[in-house]
PDB file of N, CA, C and O in Angstrom, chain B, residues numbered from 101:
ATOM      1  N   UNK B 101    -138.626-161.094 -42.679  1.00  0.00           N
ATOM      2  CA  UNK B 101    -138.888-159.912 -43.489  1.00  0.00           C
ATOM      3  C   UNK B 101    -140.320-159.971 -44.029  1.00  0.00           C
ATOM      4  O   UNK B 101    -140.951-160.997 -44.284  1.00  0.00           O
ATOM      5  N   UNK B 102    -140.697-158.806 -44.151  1.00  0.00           N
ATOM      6  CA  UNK B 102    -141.764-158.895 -44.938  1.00  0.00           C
ATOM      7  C   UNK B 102    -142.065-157.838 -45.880  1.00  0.00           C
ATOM      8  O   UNK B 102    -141.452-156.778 -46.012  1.00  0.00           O
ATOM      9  N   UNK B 103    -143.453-158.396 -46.760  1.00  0.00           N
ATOM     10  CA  UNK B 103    -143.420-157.689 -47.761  1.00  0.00           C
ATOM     11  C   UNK B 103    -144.358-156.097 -47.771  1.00  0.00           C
ATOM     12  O   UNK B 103    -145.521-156.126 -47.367  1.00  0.00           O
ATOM     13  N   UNK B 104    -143.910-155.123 -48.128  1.00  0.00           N
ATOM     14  CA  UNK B 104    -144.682-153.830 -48.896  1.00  0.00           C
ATOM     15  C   UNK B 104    -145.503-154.717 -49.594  1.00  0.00           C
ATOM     16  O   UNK B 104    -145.196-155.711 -50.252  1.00  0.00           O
ATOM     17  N   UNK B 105    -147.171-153.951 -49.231  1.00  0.00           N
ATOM     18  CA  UNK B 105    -148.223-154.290 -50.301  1.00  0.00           C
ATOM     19  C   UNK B 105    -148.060-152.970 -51.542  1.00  0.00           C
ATOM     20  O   UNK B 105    -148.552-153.126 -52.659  1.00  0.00           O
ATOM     21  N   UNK B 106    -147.396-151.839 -51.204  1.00  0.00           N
ATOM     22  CA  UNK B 106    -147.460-150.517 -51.621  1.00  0.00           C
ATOM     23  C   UNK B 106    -145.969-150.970 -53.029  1.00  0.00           C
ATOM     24  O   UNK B 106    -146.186-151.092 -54.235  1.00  0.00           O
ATOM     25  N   UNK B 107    -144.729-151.107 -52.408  1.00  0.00           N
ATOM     26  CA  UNK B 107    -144.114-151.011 -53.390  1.00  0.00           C
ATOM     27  C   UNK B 107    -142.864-152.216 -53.472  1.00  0.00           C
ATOM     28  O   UNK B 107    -141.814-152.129 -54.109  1.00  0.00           O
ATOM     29  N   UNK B 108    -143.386-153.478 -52.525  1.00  0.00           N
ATOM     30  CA  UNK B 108    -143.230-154.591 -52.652  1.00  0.00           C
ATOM     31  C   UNK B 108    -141.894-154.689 -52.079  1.00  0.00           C
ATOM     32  O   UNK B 108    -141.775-155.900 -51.894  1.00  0.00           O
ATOM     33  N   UNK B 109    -141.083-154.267 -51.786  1.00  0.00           N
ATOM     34  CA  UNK B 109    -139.893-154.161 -50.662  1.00  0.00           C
ATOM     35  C   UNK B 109    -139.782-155.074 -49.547  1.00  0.00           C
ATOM     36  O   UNK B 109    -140.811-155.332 -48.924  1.00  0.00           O
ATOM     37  N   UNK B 110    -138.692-155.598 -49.204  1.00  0.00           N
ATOM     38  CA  UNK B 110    -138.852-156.621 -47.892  1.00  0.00           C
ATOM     39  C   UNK B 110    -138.336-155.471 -47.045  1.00  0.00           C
ATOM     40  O   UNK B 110    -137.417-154.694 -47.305  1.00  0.00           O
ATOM     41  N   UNK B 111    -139.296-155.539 -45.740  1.00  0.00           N
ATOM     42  CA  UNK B 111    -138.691-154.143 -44.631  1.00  0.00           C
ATOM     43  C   UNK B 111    -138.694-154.931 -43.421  1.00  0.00           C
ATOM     44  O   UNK B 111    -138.868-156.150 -43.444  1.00  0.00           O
ATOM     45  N   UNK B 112    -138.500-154.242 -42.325  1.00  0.00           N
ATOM     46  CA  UNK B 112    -138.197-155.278 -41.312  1.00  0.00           C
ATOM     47  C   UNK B 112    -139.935-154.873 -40.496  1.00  0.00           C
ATOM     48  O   UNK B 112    -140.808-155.718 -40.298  1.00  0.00           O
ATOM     49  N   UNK B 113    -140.023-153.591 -40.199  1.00  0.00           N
ATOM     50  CA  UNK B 113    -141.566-153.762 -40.036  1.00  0.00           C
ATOM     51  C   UNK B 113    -142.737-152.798 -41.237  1.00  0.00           C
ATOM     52  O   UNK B 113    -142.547-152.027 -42.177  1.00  0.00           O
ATOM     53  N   UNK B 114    -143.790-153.301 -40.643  1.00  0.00           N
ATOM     54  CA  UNK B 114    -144.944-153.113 -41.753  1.00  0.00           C
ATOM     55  C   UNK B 114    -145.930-152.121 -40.364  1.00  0.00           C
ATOM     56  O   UNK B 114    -145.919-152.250 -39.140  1.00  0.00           O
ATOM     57  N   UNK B 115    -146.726-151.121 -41.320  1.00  0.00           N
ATOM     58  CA  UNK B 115    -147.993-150.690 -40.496  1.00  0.00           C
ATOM     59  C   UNK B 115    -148.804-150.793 -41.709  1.00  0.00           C
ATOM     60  O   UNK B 115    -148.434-150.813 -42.883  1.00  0.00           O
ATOM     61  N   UNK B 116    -150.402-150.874 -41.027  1.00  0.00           N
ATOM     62  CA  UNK B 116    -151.609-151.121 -41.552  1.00  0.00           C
ATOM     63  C   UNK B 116    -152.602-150.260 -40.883  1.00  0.00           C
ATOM     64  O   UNK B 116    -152.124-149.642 -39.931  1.00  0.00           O
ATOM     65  N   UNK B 117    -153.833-150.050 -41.113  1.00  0.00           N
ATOM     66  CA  UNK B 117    -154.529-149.443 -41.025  1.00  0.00           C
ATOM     67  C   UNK B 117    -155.845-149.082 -41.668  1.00  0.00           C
ATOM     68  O   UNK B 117    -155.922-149.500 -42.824  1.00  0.00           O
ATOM     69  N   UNK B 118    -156.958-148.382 -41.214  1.00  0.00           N
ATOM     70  CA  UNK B 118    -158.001-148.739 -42.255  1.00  0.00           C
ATOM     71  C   UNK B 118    -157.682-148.099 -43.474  1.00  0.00           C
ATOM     72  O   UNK B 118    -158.115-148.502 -44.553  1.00  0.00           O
ATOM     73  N   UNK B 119    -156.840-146.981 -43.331  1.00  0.00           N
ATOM     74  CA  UNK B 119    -156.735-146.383 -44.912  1.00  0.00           C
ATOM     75  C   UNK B 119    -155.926-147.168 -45.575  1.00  0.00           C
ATOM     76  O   UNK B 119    -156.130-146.830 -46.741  1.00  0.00           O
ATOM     77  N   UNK B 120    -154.709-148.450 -45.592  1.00  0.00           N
ATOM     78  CA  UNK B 120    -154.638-149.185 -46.289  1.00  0.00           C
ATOM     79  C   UNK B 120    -155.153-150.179 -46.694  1.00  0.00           C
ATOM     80  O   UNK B 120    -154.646-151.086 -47.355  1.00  0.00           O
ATOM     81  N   UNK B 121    -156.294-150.052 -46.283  1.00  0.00           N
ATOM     82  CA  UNK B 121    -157.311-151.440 -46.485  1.00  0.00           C
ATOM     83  C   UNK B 121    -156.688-152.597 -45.832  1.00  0.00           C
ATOM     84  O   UNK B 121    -156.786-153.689 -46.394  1.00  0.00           O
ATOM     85  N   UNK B 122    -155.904-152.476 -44.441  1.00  0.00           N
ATOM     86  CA  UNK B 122    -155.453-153.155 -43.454  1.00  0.00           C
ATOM     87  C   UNK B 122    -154.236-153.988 -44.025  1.00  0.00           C
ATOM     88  O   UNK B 122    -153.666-154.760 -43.254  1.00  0.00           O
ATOM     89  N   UNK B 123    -153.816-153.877 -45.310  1.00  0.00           N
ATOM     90  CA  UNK B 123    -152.698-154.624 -46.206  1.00  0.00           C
ATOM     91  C   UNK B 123    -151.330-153.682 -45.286  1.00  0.00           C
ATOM     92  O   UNK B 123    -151.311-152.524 -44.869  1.00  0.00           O
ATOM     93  N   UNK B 124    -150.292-154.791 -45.232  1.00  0.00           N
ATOM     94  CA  UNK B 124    -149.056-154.256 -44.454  1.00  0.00           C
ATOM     95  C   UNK B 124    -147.965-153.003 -45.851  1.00  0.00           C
ATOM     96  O   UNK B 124    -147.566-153.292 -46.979  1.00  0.00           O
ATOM     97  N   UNK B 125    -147.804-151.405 -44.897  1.00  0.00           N
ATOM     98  CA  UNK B 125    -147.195-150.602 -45.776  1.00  0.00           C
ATOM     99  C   UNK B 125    -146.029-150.723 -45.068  1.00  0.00           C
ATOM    100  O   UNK B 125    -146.132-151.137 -43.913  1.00  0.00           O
ATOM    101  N   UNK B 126    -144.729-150.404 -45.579  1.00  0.00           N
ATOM    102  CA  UNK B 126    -143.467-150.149 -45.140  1.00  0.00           C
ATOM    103  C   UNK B 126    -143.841-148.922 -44.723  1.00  0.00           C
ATOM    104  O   UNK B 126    -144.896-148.357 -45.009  1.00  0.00           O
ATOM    105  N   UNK B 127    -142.511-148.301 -43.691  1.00  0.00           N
ATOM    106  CA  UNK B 127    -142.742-146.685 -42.601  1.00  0.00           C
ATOM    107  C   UNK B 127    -142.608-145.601 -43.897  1.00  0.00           C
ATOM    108  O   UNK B 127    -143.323-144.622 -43.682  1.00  0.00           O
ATOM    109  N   UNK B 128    -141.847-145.512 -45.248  1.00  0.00           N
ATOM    110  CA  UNK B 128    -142.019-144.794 -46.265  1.00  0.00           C
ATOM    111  C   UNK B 128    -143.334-144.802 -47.329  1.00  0.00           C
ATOM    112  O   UNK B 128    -143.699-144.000 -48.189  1.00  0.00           O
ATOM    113  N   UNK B 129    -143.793-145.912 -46.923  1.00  0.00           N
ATOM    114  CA  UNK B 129    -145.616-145.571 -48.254  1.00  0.00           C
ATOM    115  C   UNK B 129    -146.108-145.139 -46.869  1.00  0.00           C
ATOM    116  O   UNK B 129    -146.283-143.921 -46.864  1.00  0.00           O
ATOM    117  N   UNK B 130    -146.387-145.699 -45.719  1.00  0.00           N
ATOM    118  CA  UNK B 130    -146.926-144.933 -44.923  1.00  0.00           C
ATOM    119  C   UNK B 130    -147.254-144.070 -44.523  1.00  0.00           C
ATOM    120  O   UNK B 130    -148.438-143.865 -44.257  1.00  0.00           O
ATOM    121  N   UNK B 131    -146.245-143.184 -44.322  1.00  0.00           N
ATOM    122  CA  UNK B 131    -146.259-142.021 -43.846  1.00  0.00           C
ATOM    123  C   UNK B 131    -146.279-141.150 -45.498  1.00  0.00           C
ATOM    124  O   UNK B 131    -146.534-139.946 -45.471  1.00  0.00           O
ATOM    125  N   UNK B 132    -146.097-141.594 -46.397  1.00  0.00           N
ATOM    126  CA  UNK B 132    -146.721-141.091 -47.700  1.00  0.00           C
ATOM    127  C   UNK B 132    -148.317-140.971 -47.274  1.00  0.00           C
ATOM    128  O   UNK B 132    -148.937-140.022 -46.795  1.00  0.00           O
ATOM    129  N   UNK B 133    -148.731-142.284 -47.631  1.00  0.00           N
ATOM    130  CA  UNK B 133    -150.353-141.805 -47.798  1.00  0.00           C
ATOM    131  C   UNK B 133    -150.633-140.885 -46.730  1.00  0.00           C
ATOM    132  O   UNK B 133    -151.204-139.827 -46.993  1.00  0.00           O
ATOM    133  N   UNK B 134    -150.304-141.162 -45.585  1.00  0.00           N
ATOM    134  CA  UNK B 134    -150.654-140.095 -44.120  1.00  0.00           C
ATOM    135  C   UNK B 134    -150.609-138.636 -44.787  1.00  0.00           C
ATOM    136  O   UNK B 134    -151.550-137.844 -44.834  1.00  0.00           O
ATOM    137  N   UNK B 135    -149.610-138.494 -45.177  1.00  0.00           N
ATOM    138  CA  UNK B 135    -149.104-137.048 -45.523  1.00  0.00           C
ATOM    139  C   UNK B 135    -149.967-136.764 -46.817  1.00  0.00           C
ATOM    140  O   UNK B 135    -150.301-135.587 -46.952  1.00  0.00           O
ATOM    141  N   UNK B 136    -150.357-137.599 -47.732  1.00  0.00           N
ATOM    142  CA  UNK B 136    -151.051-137.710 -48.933  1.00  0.00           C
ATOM    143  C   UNK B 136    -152.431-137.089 -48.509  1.00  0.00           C
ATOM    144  O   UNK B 136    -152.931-136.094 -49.033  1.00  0.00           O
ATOM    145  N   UNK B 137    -152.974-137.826 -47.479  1.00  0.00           N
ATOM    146  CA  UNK B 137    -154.443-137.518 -46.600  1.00  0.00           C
ATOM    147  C   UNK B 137    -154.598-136.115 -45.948  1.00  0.00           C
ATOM    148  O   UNK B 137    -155.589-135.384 -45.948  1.00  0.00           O
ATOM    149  N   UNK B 138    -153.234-135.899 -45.331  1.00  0.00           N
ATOM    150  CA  UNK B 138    -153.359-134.893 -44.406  1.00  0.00           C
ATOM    151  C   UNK B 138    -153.422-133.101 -45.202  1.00  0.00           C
ATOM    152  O   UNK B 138    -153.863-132.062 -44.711  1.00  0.00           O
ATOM    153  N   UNK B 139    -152.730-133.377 -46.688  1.00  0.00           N
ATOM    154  CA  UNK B 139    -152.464-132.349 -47.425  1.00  0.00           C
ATOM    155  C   UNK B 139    -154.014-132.093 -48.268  1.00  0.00           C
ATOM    156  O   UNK B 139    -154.432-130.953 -48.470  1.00  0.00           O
ATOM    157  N   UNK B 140    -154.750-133.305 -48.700  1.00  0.00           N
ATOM    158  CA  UNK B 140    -155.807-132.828 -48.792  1.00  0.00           C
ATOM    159  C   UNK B 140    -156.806-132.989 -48.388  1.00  0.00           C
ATOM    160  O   UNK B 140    -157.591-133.669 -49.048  1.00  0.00           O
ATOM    161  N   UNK B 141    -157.149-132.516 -47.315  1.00  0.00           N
ATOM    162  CA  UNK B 141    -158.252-132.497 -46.116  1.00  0.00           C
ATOM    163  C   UNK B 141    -157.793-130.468 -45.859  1.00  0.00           C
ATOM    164  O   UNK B 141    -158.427-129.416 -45.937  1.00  0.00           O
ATOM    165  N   UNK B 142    -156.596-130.805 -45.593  1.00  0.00           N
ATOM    166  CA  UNK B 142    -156.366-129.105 -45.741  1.00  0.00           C
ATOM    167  C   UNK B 142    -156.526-127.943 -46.823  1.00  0.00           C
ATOM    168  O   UNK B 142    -156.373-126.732 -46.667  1.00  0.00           O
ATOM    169  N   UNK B 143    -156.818-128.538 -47.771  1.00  0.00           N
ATOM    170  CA  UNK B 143    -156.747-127.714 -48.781  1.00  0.00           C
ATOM    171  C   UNK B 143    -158.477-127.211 -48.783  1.00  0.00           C
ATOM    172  O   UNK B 143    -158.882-126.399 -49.614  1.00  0.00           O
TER     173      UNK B 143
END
């Protein structure tokens, strides 16, 4: 297991990326910030 840098949860997988500053997110902060990014770039 490992850990959420976002909200500290043991999940079975992690994604990273440069917008998390490459720290492992669970698939729910993830696709948060994604969606977080994507809503304001559109606005």
């Amino acid at each position: 297991m490992t850990i959420c840098a976002k909200c500290e949860n043991d999940v079975n997988k992690v994604y990273d990326c440069d917008h998390t500053k490459f720290k492992d997110y669970c698939v729910e902060c993830y696709q948060e910030l994604h969606y977080n990014l994507t809503e304001e770039s559109s606005c």
